[in-house]
C-alpha positions in Angstrom: 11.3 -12.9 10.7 12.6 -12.4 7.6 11.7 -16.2 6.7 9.7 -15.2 3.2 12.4 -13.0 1.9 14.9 -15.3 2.2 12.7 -18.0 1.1 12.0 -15.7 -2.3 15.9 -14.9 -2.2 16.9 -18.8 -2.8 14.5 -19.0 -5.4 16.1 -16.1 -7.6 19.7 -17.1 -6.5 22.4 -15.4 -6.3 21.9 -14.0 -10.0 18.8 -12.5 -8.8 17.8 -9.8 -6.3 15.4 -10.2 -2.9 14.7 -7.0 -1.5 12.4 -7.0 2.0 11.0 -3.8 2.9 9.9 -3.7 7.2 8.7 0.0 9.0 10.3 -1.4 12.5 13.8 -1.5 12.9 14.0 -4.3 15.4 11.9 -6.5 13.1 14.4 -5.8 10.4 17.3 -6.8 12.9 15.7 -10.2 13.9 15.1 -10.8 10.5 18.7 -9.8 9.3 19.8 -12.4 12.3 17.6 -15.5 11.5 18.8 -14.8 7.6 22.4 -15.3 8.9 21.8 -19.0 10.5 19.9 -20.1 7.7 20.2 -21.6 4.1 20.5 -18.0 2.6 23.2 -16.2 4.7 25.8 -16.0 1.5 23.1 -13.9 -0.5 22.6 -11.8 2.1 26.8 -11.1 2.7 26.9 -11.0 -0.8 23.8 -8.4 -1.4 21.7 -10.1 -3.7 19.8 -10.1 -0.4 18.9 -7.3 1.7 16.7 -6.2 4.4 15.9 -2.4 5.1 14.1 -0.1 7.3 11.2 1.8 5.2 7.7 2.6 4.9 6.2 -0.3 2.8 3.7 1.7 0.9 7.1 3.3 -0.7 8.7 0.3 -1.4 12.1 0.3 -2.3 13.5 2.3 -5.4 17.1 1.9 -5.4 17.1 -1.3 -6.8 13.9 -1.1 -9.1 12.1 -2.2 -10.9 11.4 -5.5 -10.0 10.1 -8.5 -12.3 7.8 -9.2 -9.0 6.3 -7.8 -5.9 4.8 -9.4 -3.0 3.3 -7.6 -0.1 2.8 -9.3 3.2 0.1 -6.3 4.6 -3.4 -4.6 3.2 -3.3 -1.8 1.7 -6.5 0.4 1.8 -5.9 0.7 -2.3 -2.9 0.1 -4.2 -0.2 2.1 -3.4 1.0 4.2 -6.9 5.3 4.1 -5.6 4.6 0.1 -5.7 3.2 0.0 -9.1 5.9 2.8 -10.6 8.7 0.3 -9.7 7.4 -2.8 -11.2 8.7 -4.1 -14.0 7.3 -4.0 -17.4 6.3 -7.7 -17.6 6.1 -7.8 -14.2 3.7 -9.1 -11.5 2.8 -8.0 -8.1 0.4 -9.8 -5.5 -1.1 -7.6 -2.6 -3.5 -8.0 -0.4 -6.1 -4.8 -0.4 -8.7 -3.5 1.4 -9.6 -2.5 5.1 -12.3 -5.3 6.4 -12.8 -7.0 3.5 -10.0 -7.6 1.6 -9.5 -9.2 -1.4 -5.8 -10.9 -3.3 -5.2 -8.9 -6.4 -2.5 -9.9 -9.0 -1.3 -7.0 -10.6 0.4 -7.7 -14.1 2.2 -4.5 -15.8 2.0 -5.3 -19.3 4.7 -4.8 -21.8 3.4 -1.1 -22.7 3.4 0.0 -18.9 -0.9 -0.4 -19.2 -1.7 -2.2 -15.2 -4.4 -5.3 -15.3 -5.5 -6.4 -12.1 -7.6 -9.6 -11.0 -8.8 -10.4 -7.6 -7.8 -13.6 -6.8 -9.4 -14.7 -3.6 -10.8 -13.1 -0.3 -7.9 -12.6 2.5 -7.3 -11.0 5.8 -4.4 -9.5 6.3 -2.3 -7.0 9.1 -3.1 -3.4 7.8 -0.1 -1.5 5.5 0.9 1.1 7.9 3.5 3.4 9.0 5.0 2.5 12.4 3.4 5.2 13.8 -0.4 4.3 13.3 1.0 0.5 13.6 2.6 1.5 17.3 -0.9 3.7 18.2 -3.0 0.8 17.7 -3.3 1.7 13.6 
C-alpha cells in the first residue's frame, strides 16, 4: 500500500530520502495513489519520496547508500546487493529465513566490517521475484 514508506518518508522529511522497492507493478501503482491522498504527497512530487518497480533482493542503487534499510519480506539469507548499498554507519533490519525465521539487525560499522544480531523470531511473506511470487513461490 505503500503506507510504511511513506510513514518512513515523514520521518526523514523532506531533507531526507524514502526509497520503496515492490516486484509488482500494480502494487507500486496503488501504493504511488494512496501516497498522493495522504500526509506525504509533497515528498513524493518533490522526490525525496519514490516508489519503483524492482526485484527486492537488488534493492535500489541509484540513490545509495542508505543510512538504513528495512525489508518487509524473508530472505532465505541476506541478500549481498542489500548489504553493498548500506551506509557505513548504517543499519538494516530484515527478516531471514524460510520456516523459521529470525529479525536480524545488520549494523555496517564505520570500516565497512557487517555485525549482525538476531533480534527476535518472525514470520514473514517470502523475498521473491514475481515470478516464483505469481507460481505460488
Amino acid at each position: 500500500t505503500g503506507y510504511l514508506t511513506a510513514c518512513f518518508a515523514l520521518m526523514v522529511g523532506p531533507q531526507g530520502r524514502a526509497v520503496g522497492v515492490e516486484h509488482i507493478p500494480e502494487l507500486v501503482s496503488l501504493a504511488k495513489e494512496n501516497i498522493q491522498k495522504s500526509a506525504a504527497a509533497t515528498l513524493l512530487k518533490d522526490g525525496s519520496l519514490s516508489v519503483h518497480v524492482g526485484d527486492g533482493r537488488e534493492g535500489w542503487p541509484e540513490f545509495a547508500p542508505y543510512d538504513a534499510i528495512h525489508v518487509g519480506a524473508a530472505a532465505p539469507e541476506i541478500p549481498q546487493p542489500l548489504i553493498d548499498q548500506l551506509k557505513p554507519g548504517g543499519r538494516m533490519v530484515i527478516p531471514v529465513g524460510n520456516i523459521f525465521q529470525d529479525l536480524k539487525v545488520v549494523d555496517k560499522n564505520s570500516d565497512g566490517s557487517i555485525s549482525v544480531r538476531t533480534e527476535t523470531s518472525v514470520r514473514y511473506v517470502p523475498l521473491t521475484s514475481r515470478e516464483a511470487q505469481l507460481r505460488g513461490y
